[in-house]
C-alpha positions as CSV (number, residue, x, y, z in Angstrom):
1,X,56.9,15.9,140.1
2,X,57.7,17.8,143.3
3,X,55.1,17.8,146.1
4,X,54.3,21.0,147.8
5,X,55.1,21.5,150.9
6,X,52.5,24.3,153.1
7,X,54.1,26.5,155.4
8,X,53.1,28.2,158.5
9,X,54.4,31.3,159.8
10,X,53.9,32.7,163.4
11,X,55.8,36.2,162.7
12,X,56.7,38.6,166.0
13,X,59.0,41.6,166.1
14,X,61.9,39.7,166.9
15,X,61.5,35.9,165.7
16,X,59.6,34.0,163.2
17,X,58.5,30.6,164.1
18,X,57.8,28.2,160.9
19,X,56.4,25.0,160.6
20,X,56.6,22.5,157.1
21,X,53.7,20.2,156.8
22,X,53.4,17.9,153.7
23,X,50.0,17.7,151.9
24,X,48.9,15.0,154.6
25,X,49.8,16.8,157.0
26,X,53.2,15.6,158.2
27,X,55.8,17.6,159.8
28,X,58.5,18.0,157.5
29,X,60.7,20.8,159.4
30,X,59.9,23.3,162.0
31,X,61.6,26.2,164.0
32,X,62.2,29.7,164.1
33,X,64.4,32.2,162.6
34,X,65.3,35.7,163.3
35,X,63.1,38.4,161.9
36,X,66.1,40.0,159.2
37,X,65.7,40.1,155.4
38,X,69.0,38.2,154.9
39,X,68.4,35.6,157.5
40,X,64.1,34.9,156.0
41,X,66.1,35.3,152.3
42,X,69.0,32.4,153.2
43,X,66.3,30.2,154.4
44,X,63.8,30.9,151.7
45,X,66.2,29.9,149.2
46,X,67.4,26.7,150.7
47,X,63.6,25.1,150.3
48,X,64.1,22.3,147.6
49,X,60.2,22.5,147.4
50,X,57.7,24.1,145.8
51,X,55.7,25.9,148.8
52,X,52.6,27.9,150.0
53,X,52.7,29.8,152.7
54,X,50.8,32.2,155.1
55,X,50.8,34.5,158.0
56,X,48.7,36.4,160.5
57,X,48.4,40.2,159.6
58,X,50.0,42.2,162.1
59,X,51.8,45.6,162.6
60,X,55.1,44.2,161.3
61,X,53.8,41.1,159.0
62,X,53.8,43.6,155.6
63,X,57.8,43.8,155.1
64,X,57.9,40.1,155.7
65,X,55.0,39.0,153.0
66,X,57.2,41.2,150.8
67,X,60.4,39.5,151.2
68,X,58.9,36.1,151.0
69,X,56.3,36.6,148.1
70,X,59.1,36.1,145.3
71,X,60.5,32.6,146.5
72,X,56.6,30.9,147.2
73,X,54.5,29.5,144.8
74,X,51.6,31.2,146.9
75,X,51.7,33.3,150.0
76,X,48.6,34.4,151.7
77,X,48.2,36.7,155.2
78,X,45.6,35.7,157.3
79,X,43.1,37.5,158.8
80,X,43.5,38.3,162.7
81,X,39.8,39.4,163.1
82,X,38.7,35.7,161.9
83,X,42.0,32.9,162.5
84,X,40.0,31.5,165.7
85,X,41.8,28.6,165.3
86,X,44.5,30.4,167.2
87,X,43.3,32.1,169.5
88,X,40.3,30.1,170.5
89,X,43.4,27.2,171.4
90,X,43.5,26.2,174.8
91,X,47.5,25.2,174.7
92,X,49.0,28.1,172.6
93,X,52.3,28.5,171.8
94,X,54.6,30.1,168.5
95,X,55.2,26.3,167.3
96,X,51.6,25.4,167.9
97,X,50.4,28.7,166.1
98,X,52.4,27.9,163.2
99,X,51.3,24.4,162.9
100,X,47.6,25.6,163.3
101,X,48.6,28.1,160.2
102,X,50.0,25.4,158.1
103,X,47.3,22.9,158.4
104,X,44.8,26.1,157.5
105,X,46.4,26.7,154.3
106,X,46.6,22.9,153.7
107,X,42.9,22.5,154.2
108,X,42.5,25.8,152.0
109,X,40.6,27.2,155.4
110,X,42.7,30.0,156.1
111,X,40.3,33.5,156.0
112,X,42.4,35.3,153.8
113,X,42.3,39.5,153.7
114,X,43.5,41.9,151.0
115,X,47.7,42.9,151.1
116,X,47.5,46.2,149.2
117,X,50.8,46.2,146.6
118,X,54.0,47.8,148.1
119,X,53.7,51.3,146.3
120,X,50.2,51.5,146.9
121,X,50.9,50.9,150.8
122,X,53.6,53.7,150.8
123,X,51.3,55.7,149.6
124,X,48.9,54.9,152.6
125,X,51.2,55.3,154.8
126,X,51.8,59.2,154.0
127,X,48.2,59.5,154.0
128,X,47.8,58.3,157.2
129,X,50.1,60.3,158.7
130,X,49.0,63.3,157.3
131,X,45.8,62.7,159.3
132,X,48.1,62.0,162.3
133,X,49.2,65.6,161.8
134,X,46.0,67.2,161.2
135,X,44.8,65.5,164.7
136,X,47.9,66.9,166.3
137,X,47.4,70.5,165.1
138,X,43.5,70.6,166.3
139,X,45.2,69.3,169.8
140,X,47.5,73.2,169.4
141,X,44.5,75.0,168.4
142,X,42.8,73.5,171.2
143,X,45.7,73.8,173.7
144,X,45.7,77.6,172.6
145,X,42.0,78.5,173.2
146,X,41.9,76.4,177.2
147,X,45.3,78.3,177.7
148,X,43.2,82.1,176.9
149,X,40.1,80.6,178.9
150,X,42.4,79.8,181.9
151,X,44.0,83.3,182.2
152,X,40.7,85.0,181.7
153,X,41.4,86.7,178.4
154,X,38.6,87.2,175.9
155,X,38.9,86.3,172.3
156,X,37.3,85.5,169.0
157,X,36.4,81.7,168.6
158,X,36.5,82.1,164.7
159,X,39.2,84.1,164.2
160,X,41.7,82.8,167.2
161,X,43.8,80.8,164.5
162,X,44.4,83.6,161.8
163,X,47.6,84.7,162.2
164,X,47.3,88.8,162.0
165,X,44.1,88.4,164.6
166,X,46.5,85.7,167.1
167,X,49.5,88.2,166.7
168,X,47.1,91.3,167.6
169,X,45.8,89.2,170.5
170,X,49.5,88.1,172.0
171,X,50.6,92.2,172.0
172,X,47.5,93.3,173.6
173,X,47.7,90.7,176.5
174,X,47.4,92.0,180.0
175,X,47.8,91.0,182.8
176,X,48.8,87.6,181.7
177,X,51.4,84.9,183.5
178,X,54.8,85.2,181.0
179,X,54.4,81.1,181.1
180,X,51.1,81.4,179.5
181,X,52.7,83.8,176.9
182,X,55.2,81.5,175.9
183,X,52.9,78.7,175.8
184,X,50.7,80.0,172.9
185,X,53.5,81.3,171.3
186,X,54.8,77.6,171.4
187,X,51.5,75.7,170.6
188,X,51.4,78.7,167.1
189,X,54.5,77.2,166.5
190,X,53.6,73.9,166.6
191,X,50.0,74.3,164.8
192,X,51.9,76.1,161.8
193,X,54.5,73.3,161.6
194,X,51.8,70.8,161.5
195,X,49.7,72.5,158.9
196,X,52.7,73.1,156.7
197,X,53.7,69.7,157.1
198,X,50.0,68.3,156.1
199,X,50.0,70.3,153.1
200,X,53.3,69.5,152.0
201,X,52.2,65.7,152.1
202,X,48.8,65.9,150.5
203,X,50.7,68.1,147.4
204,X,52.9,65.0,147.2
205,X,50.1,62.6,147.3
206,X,48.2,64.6,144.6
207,X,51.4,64.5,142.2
208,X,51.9,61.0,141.9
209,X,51.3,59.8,139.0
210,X,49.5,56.5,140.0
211,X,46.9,58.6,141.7
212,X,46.3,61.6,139.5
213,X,44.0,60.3,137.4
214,X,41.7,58.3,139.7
215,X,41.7,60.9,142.1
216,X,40.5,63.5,139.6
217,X,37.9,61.5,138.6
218,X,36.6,60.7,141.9
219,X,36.8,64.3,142.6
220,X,33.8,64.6,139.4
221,X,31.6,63.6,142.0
222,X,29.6,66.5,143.5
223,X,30.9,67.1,147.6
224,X,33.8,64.7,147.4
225,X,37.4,66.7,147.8
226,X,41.0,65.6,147.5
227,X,40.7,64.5,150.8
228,X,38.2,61.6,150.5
229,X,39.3,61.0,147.4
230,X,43.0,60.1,148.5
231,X,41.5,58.5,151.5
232,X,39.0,56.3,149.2
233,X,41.9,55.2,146.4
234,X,44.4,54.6,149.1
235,X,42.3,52.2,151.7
236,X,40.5,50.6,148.9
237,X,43.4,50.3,146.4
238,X,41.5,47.9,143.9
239,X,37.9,48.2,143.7
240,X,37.0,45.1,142.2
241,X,37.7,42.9,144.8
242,X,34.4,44.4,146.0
243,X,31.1,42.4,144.0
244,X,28.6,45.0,145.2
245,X,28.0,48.4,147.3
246,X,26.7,46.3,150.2
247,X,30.1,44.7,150.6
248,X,32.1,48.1,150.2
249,X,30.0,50.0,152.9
250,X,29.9,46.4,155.1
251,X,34.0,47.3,154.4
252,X,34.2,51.2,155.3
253,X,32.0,50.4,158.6
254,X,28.6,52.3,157.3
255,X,26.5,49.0,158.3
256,X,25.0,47.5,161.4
257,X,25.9,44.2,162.9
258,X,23.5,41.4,162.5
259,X,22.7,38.3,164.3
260,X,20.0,35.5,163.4
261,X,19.1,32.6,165.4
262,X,16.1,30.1,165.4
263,X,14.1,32.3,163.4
264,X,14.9,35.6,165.4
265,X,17.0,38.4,163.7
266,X,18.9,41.5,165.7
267,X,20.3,44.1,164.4
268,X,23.1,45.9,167.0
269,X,25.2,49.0,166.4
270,X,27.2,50.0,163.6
271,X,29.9,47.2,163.6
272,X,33.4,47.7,164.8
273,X,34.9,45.2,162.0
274,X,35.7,47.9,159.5
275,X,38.3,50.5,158.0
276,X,38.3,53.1,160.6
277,X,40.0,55.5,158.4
278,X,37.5,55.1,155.7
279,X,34.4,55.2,158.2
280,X,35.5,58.3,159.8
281,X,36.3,60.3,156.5
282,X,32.9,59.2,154.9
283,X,31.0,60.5,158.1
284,X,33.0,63.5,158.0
285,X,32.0,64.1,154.0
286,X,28.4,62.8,154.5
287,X,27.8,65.8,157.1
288,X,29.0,68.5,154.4
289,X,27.8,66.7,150.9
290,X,24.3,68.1,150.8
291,X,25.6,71.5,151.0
292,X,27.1,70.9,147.7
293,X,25.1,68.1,146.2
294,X,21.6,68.9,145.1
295,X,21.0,64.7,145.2
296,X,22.4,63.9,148.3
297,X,20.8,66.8,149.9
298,X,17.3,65.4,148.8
299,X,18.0,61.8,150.2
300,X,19.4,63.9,153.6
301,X,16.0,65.6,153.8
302,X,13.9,62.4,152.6
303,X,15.6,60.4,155.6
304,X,15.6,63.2,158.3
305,X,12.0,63.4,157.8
306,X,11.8,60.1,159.9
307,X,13.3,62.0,162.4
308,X,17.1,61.0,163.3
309,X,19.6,63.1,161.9
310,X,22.7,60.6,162.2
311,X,20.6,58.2,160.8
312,X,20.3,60.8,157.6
313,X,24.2,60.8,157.7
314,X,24.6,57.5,157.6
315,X,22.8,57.5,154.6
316,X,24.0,59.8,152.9
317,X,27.7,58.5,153.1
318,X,26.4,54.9,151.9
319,X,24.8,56.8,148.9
320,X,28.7,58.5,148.4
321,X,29.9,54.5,148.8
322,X,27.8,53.9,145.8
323,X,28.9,57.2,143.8
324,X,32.9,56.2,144.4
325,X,33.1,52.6,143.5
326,X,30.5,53.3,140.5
327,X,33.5,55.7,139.5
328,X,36.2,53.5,140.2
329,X,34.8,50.5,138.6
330,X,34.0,52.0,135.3
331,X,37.3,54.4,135.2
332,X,34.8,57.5,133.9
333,X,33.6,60.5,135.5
334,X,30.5,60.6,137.4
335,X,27.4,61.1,135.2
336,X,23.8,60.9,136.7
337,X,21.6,58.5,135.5
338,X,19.0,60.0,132.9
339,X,15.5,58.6,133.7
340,X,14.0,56.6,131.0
341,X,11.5,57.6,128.7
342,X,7.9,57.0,129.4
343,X,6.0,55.3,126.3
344,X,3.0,58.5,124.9
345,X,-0.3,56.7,125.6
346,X,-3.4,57.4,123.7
347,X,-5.1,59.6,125.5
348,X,-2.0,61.5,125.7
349,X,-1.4,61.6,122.3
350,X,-5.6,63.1,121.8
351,X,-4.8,65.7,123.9
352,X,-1.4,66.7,122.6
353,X,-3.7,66.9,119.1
354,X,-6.2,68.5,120.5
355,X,-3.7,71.7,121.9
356,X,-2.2,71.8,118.2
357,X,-5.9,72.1,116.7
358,X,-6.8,75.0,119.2
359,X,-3.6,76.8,118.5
């Protein structure tokens, strides 16, 4: 029977540094390799052992868990947030940090996180640079309305970005530098690029076939759009990997941190461990839902009754938490919940009798 070796990969943009440890934690081989396919694949397949291996999650970490994952019995990527091991070090080197990573998969302590599957993460990536986009064209839009307020030219907040209403405003300029001129005319330009470009990619997210159908049933959910929806399927990719809604809003960044100590208990700020592009697009939704749901609106006016209105939002977008992975779980549309029936008592059952009798 072949032992199994434990690997531990300290991966950088230009080398990967590896360390072999046996089960008892003996150094079998260690060094460091360039960071190519060909180069990880040739040494991959030159391991005579069966092996588990791991990694610290970083920018470029994804395209080397891929091209490892078919040739280890187990590969893991380690969370950065929580690997103190390696960071808390006081020598700290790439060998050492691939020893440290080895002897935490051979003590099974390694904090492990979630890698999303490949398609599923090209699919994220789109998404996320579609909201890239989006941010750049509100940068134009603003760009365009300081460049009007600089040259003292009065205009129409809410319609500055139509296009009949901007190409009205550009003709009936006066005096006006020609720089300024050809500076809005650019910055159009620009926002109309962007836009196109945002729409082009959110038509292509909303074709795939691995999306449609969980996206349209997301969308059955009063208030949530294509938007959140993509934003929800894409960052959470499987939803069972959550066991309840406290862990998926702890997850998406819609809870406070917590600290307790010798019988004291604080409660800080909303944490910063969290999925910043699922926290922002669940704020964003929360502040629009109760205009279209008649539920949420009722918990957004039973919570701003205690007087904090971003308190109220904060709500609300735990409540939508608990709407989407309801959703996802099950794989149906939304339904409300109908109330239960209350058992007749007696005396309502007399009086029931008694308005049959007087009819």
């Amino acid at each position: 029977m072949n032992a199994i070796h434990y690997i531990g990969l300290d991966v950088h943009k230009k080398t990967i540094s590896y360390c072999i440890k046996t089960a008892d934690g003996q150094i079998v081989q260690e060094g460091t390799l360039e960071a190519e396919r060909t180069v990880l694949r040739r040494w991959a397949k030159s391991l005579r052992q069966p092996w588990h291996g791991a990694m610290e999650a970083t920018l470029f970490s994804a395209w080397i868990y891929d091209t490892l994952k078919p040739y280890a019995q187990q590969l893991y990527m380690g969370h950065p947030a929580k690997m103190k091991a390696i960071t808390a070090g006081k020598k700290k080197s790439d060998r050492i940090d691939a020893r440290t990573i080895a002897d935490l998969v051979r003590c099974d302590l390694l904090p492990k996180c979630y890698v999303l599957p490949p398609e599923l993460r090209d699919l994220r990536r789109l998404l996320r640079y579609r909201n890239m986009v989006v941010q750049q064209s509100v940068r134009m839009q603003n760009k365009m309305a300081g460049l009007l307020m600089e040259s003292g030219t009065a205009f129409n907040k809410e319609k500055l970005h139509g296009k009949k209403y901007f190409t009205d405003l550009i003709k009936s300029l006066r005096e006006v530098p020609e720089s300024v001129n050809d500076l809005l005319r650019m910055s159009r330009g620009a926002m109309e690029m962007f836009e196109s470009t945002q729409k082009q990619l959110i038509q292509r997210l909303l074709s795939e076939p691995a999306l449609e159908q969980r996206v349209e049933r997301l969308m059955s959910i009063r208030a949530v759009g294509p938007i959140t929806a993509l934003t929800w399927a894409l960052e959470i990719a499987d939803p069972h990997r959550f066991s309840s809604i406290a862990d998926a809003a702890s997850y998406c960044g819609l809870t406070t941190a917590f600290r307790s100590s010798a019988g004291k208990q604080q409660r800080g700020p909303i944490s910063k461990q969290r999925n910043a592009w699922l926290q922002t697009m669940l704020i964003e939704a929360a502040k629009l839902a109760p205009r279209w749901n008649p539920q949420l609106a009722a918990l957004y006016a039973q919570q701003l009754k205690r007087g904090h209105p971003n308190r109220a939002t904060l709500q609300v977008a735990r409540k939508l938490v608990a709407y989407l992975l309801a959703v996802d779980k099950s794989g149906q549309p939304f339904q409300l919940p109908t109330p239960p029936m209350l058992p007749i008592t007696a005396k309502a059952k007399k009086k029931k009798a008694a308005l049959a009798r007087a009819a």
